[in-house]
KEKE-3310 file (N, C-alpha, C; in steps of 0.2 Angstrom, whole numbers, plus 5000, padded with zeros to 4 digits):
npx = (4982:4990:4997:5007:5015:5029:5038:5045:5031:5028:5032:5022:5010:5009:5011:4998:4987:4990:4982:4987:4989:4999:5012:5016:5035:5047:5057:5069:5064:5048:5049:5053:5041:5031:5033:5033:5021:5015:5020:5013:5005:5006:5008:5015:5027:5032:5045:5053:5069:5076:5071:5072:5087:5086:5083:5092:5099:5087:5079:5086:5086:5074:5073:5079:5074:5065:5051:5030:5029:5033:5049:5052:5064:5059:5065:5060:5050:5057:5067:5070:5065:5050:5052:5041:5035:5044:5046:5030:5033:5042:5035:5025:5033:5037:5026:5021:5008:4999:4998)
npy = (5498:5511:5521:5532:5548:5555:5570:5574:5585:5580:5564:5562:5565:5554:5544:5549:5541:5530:5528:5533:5544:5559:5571:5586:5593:5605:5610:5609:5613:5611:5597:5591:5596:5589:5576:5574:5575:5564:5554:5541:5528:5510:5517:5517:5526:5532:5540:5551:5548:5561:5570:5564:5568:5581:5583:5573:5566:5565:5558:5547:5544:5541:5528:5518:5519:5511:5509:5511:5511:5513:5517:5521:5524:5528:5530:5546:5549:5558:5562:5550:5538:5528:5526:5524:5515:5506:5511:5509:5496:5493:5499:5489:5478:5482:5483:5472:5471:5473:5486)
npz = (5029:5023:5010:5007:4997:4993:4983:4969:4956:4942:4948:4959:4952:4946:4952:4959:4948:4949:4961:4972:4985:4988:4990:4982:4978:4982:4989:5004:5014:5013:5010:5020:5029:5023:5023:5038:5038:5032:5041:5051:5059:5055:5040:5024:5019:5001:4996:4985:4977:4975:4982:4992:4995:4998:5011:5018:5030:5036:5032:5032:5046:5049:5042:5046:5061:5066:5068:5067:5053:5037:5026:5011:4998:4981:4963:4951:4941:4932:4919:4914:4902:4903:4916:4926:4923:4931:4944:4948:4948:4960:4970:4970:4974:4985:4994:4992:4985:4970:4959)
capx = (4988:4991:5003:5009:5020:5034:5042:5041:5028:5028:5031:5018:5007:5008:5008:4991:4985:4989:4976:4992:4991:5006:5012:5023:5037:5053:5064:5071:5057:5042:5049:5053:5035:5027:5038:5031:5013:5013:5020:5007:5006:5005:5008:5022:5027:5037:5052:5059:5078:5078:5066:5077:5094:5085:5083:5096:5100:5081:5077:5089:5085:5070:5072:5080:5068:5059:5046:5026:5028:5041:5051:5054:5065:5058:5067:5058:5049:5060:5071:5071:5057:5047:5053:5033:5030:5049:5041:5026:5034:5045:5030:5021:5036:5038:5022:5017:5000:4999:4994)
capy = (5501:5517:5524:5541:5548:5565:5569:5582:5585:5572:5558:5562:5565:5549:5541:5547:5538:5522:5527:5533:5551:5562:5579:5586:5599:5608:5613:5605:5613:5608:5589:5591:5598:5582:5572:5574:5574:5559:5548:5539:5521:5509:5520:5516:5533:5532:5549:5549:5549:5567:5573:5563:5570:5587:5580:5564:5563:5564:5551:5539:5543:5537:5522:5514:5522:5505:5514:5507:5517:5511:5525:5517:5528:5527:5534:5549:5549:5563:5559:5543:5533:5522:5525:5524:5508:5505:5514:5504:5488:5495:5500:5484:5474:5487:5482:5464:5472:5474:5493)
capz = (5027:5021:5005:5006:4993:4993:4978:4963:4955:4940:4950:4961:4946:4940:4957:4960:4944:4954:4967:4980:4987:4991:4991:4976:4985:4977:4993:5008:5020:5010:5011:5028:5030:5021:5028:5045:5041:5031:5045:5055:5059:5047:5032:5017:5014:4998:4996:4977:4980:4972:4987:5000:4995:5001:5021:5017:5037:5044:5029:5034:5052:5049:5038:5053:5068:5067:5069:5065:5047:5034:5023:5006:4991:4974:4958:4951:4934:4927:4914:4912:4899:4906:4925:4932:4926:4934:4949:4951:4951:4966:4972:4970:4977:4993:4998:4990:4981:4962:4959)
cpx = (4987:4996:5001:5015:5023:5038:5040:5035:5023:5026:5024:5009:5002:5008:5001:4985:4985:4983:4983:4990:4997:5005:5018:5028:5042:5059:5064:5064:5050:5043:5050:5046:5030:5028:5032:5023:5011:5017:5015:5007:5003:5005:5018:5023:5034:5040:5054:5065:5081:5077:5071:5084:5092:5087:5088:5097:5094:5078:5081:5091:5079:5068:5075:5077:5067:5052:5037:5024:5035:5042:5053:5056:5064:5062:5061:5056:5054:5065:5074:5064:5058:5050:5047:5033:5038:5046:5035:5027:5038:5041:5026:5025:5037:5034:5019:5009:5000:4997:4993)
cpy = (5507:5516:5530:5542:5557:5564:5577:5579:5579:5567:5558:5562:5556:5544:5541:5544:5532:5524:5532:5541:5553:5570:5582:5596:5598:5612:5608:5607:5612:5601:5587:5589:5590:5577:5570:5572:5568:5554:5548:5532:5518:5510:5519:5522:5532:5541:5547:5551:5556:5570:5571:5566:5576:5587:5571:5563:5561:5557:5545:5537:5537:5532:5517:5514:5514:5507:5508:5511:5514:5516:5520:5525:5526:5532:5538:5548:5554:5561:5554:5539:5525:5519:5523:5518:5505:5506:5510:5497:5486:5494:5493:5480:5475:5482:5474:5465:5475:5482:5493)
cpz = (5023:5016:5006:4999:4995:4988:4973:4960:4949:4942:4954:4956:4944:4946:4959:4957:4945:4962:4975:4979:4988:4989:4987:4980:4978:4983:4999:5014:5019:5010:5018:5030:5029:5023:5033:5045:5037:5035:5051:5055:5054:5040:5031:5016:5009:4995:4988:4979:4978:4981:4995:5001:4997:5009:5021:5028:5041:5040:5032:5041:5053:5046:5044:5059:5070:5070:5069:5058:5043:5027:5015:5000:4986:4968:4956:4943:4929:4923:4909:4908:4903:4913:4927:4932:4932:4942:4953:4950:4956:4970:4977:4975:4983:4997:4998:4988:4974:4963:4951)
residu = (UNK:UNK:UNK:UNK:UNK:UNK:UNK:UNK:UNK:UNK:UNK:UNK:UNK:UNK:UNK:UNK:UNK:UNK:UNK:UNK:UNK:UNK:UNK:UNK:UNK:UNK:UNK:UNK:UNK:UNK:UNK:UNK:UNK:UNK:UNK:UNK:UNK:UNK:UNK:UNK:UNK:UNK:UNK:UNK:UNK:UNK:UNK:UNK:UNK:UNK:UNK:UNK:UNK:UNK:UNK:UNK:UNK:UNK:UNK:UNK:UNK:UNK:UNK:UNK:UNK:UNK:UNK:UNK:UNK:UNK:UNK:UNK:UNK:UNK:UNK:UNK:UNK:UNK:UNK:UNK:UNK:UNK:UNK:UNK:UNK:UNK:UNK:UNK:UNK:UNK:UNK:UNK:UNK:UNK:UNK:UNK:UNK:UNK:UNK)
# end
């Protein structure tokens, strides 16, 4: 299984400190963009809910697809203390693996 992540830059930051790749974006066609190339079979690609309210119809197309790829929205590290460890116990409980 695969993680992908899409989000701003922080978050993505701090996700890759847990071992996760992703791609940090700032407009609705750059998340699109990523979007698309992080789904692949069996990959978890996690969206911060900031990142999703850019493309909110194509996300919640493809949180129901059923696809072989599952879409999960994480809150974003921005503004809030102590969101990441938040975040990766999201994370952890998405998938059922300690990060």
């Amino acid at each position: 299984m695969k993680i992908s992540a899409v989000g701003d830059a922080l978050t993505i930051q701090a996700l890759r400190l847990m071992g996760i790749e992703g791609t940090a974006v700032e407009s609705a066609e750059e998340t699109e963009a990523a979007l698309d190339e992080a789904i692949a079979p069996e990959t978890v690609i996690l969206i911060t809910g900031a990142a999703a309210e850019l493309i909110r119809a194509k996300v919640d197309k493809l949180k129901i697809a059923r696809q072989d790829f599952i879409v999960l929205e994480i809150p974003s590290t921005k503004g809030i203390p102590h969101q990441a460890e938040d975040t990766a116990r999201l994370v952890s409980q998405a998938i059922g693996i300690k990060i």
